[in-house]
N, C-alpha and C positions, 0 to 999 in steps of 0.2 A: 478598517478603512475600506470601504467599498469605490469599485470605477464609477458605479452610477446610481444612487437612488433617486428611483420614479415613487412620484406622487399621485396615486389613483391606479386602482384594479381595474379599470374600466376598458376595454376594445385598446386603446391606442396604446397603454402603459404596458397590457401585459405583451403585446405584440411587439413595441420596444424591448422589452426586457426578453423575450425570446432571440429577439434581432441578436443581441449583447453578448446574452448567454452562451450561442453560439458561437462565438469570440472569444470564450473563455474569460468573457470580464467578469467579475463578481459583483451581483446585479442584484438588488434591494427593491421589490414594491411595497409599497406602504399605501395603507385602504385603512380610512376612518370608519367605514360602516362594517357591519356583521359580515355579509357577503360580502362576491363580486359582482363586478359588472358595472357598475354605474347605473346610467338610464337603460342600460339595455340588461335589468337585470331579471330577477325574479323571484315571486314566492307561491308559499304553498297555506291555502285557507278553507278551509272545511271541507279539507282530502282531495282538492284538486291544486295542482299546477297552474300557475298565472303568470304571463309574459310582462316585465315592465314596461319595456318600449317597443319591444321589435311587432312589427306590423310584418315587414318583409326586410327581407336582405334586397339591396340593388345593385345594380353590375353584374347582373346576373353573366354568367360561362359559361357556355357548355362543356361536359367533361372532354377534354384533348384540344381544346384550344389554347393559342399558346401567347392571345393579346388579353388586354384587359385589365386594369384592377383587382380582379377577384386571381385572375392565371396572376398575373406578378406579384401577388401577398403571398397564395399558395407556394410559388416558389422560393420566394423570400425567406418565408418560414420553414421550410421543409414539412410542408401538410399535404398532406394527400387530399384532391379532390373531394374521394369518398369518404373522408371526416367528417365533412359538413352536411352529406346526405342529403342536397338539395333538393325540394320537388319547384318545377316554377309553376306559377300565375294561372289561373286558368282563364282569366281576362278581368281586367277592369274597367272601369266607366268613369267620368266628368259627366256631371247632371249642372247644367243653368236650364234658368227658365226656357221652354220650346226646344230646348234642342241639349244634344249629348251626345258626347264622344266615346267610341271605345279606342281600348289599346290593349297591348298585350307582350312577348316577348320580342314578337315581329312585328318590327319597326314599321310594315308597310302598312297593318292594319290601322294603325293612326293617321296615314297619310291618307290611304285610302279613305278615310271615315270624312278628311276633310276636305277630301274633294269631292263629297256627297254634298256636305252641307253648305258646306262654302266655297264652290268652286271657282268662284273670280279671285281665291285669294292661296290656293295651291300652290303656286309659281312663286307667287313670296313665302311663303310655308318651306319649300325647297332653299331657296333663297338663303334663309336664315339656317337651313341645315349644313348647307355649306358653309358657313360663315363657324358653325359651331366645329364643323370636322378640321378648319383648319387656324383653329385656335388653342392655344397651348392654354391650357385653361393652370398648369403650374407656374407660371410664370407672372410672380403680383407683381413686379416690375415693369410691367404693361401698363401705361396709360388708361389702354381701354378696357383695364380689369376692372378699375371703380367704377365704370359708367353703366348709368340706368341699363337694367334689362328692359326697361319700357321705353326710354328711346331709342335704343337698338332692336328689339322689337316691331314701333313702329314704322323705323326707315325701309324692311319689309312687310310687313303685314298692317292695312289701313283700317280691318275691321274691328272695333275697339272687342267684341262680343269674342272674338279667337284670340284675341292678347289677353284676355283676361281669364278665358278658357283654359290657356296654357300655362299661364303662372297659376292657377291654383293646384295642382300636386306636387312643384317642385317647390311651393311656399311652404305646403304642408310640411314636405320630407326634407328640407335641408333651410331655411332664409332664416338670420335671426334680426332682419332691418323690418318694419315694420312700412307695409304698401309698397315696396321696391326691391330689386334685388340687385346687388351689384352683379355685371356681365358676369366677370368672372367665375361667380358661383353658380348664378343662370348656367353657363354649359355645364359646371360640373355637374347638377343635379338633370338637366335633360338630358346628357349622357344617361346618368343614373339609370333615369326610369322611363323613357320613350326608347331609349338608342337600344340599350343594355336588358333592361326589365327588374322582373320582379322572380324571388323566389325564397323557398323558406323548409329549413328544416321539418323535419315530421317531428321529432321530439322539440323542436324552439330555441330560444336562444341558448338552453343550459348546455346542449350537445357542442354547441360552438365555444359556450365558455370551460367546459369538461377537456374538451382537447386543446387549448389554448394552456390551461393551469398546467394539464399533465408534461405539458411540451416545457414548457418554461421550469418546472420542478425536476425533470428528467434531464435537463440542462445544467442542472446545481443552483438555479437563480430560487431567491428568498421570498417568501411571500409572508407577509406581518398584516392579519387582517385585525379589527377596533385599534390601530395604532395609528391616529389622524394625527399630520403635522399642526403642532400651533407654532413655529418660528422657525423660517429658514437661518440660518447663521453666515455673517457675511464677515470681509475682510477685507478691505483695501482693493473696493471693486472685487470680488467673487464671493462665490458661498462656499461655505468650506462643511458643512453641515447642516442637519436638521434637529430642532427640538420639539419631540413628541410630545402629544398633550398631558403623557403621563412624566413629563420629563426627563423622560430618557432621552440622551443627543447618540446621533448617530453622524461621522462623518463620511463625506464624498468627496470623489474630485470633480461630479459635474453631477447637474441634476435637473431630472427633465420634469415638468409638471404639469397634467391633465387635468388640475383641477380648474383651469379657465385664468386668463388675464389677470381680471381685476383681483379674483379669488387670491392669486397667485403673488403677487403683490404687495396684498395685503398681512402674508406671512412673510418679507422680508424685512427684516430689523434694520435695515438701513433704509426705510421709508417710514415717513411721519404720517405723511396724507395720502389718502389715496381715493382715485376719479369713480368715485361710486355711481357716477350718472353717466360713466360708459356701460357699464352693466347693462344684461338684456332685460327686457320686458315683456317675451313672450310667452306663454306657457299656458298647458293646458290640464285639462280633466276629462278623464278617461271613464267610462260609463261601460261595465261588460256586463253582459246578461248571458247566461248559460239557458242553452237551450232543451229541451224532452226530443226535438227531432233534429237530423242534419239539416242547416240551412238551407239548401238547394231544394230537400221537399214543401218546402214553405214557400219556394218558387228565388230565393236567391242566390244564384248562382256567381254572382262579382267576388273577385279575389278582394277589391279595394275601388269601392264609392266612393267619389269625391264630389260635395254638392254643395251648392252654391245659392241662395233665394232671390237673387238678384244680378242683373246683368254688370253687375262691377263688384268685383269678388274684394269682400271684406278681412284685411289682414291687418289686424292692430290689436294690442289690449282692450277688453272691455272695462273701459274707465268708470262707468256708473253702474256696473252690473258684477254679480261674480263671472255668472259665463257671457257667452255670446254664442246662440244656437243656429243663428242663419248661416255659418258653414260649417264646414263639419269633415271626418273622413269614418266612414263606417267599413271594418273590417272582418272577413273570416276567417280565421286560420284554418278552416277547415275546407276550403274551395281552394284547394293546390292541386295537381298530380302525383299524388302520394303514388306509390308501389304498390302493388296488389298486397303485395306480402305486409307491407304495413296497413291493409286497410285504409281507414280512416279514427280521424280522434273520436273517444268516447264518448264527449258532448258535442252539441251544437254550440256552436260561441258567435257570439257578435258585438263588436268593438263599435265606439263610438268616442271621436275623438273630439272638444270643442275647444273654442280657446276662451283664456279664464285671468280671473282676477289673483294674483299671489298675495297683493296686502290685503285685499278684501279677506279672503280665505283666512290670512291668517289674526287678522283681529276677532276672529268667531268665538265666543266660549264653545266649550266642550259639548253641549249640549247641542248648542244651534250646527254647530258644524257638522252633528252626525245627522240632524234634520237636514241639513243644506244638501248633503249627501245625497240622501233619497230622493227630495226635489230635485235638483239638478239633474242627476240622471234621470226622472222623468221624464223632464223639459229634453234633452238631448234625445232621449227616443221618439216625444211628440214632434221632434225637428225630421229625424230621419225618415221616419216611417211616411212623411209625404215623397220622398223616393226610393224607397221600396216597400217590399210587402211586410204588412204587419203582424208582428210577429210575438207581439204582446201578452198573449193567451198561453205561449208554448215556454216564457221564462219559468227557470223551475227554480232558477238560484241568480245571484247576483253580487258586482262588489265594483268601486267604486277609488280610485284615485286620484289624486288633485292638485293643487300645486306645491302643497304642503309635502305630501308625497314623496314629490320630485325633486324639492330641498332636500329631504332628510336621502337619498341615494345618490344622489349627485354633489349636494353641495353648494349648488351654485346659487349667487346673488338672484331672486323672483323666483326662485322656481326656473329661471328663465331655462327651454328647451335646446336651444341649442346656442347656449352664452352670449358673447359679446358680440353686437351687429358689427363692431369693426376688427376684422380678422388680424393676426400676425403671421402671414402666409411663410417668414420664413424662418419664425420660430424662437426667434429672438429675443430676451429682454434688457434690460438696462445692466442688468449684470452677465460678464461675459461668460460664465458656466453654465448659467442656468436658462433654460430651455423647454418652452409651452409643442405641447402636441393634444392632439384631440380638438374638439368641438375650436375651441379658440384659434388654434392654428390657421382655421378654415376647413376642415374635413369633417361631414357628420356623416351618418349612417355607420351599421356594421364596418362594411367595408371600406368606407371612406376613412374612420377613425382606426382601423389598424393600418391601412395603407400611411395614414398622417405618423403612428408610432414606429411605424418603419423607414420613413424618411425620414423625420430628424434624430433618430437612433444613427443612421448610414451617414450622414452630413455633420452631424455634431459630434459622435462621440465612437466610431471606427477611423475615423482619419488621425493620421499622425499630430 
């Protein structure tokens, strides 16, 4: 009998189950796939290392700060700052047509940037920061957490060309509604990455997942990786267990699930039907190319491009296509402030991020898909390379993931990146033990998805 089995190794489950273990509960993860991590996981393919999702960590701290997200996971968990070995940003860009923004850790360089270009429209720029600082963005019991970030948007800022500028990296890093966001997420994600920034380990996500496993093992809590749930077990309103897909049952008195909503759902034995057309629809394909030089000699210097072909920024499935190339986010892991002592990585890398078809993708035979492979990632470099330098000549290697991909490490209904557009911010399902954290909850990124595993760890399952 276990206090709690978590469904999913991913950011939010193991940082739950850290939360627990701490408590002395006896604490159970269970991970369907080979590894950890979920979407923020990784592998290794012809002798090099490869990041599944992480682009960057956001909420970025500085070491001895004592506000934030990243300061109140750290202390949560009892992790030392210098775990995660942060280097931050070294600046990023928005590219639309004529005109582009930069940004970076310091909040003002964005502001500054936008009273160069757009200076009749600053004052609402401010405006709307205010609005953001004194907004509880935990609180889905707000009214005006569902409402459009585009008409909250517009009631300060009337230039469509800077509302559309500014939803496209927080659409990129956190929206799973398609052309809109709800407010509430809107602040969380410009907190994210305008207020807070950007920043990223010198080794990737594995260093963040290496001390996360050691902590929760070092605690006594269980980790059971190829052991997917195929049926929660219920009883008279609760679940009293889970039955593995090799069926083995395991029971619990409460059980938290990271695998998403609908997903979620659909493994409890006391539902017949379940709302498959809540399910997300966004997802993408990932395009890396390893470089013979560091990007910044080739002249690219951005931590994180974000570009856009047209003055109304394109966020939806491509319905008639597999990808869709006219936006895009092109990344380096290798333009951070690494440490002298760490150098710099051993290749040049450069990410390319589009968004993509999941049925299309997966109705491919085996053949067409590895051709669709190579195409696509063409097409997504012949997209980038009109905003920055090309860099075509200096690929020495290459590899390519997709939404299929992203099914098979996450799980989730389309591939979809960051689950169901309609969140359960407070964690809750139709059955009174069982209890969604991660992406569905409403929290993505690194640290948003352990901050989510450590509040409904605190809320649901430490209180009397």
């Amino acid at each position: 009998m276990y206090d709690t089995i978590i469904i999913g190794a991913g950011m939010s489950g193991l940082a739950a189950g850290i939360r627990l273990a701490h408590f002395d509960q006896r604490v159970c993860v269970l991970e369907r796939h080979y590894t950890i991590g979920g979407l923020n996981s990784f592998y290794r393919l012809n002798g090099r290392d490869y990041d599944v999702g992480l682009h960057a960590m956001t909420n970025f701290t500085p070491k001895g700060m004592k506000k934030g997200p990243l300061a109140r996971l750290l202390r949560q968990l009892r992790i030392r700052w210098d775990d995660f070995q942060l280097a931050e940003q070294l600046g990023s860009e928005i590219r639309f047509p004529q005109v582009s923004l930069q940004f970076g850790n310091d909040a003002e360089l964005l502001r500054a940037e936008i009273a160069e270009h757009f200076p009749m429209h600053v004052d609402g720029y401010d405006k709307l920061v205010s609005q953001l600082l004194d907004y509880d963005d935990l609180d889905g019991d707000d009214p005006n957490f569902m409402r459009s970030a585009r008409e909250v948007l517009a009631e300060c800022i009337s230039e469509p060309l800077l509302v559309e500028m500014l939803l496209c990296p927080l659409m990129w890093y956190g929206n799973a509604r398609e052309n809109d966001m709800d407010f509430g997420q809107f602040c969380i994600m410009f907190r994210a990455c305008y207020l807070e920034g950007f920043a990223r380990p010198f080794k990737g996500v594995r260093l963040i997942l290496k001390n996360l496993v050691r902590k929760f093992r070092g605690l006594g809590g269980e980790l059971k990786l190829r052991s997917g749930v195929a049926r929660i077990k219920t009883e008279n309103g609760r679940a009293v267990g889970v039955v593995l897909d090799d069926g083995t049952e395991l029971e619990g008195r409460r059980i938290l699930s990271s695998a998403g909503a609908v997903e979620t759902m659909r493994m409890c034995d006391d539902i017949t039907e379940v709302e498959v057309a809540k399910a997300g629809q966004l997802s993408f394909i990932e395009s890396i190319s390893v470089l013979d030089k560091q990007p910044h000699e080739i002249g690219f210097d951005k931590t994180i491009l974000f570009y856009n072909d047209s003055e109304h920024f394109h966020w939806e499935r491509p319905d008639d296509s597999l990808c869709d190339v006219r936006t895009g986010v092109v990344c380096s892991p290798n333009n951070y402030s690494y440490s002298p002592d760490e150098g710099n990585l051993p290749d040049g890398i450069v990410r390319i991020t589009t968004l993509a078809n999941h049925d299309r993708w997966c109705a491919l035979s085996d053949l067409q898909y590895r051709a669709e492979k190579v195409a696509q990632h063409d097409a997504a470099v012949r997209s980038a390379v009109r905003y920055m330098p090309d860099f075509r000549r200096h690929v020495i290697d290459s590899d390519v993931f997709t939404p299929k991909t992203i099914r098979r490490f996450t799980w989730h209904d389309n591939g979809a990146v960051y689950g169901a557009p309609e969140k359960q911010w407070d964690g809750t399902t139709h059955l009174e033990n069982v209890y969604l954290c991660g992406t569905d909850q409403g929290f993505v990124g690194i640290v948003g998805a352990i901050v989510s595993g450590i509040g409904i760890a605190n809320r649901y399952c430490l209180q009397p």
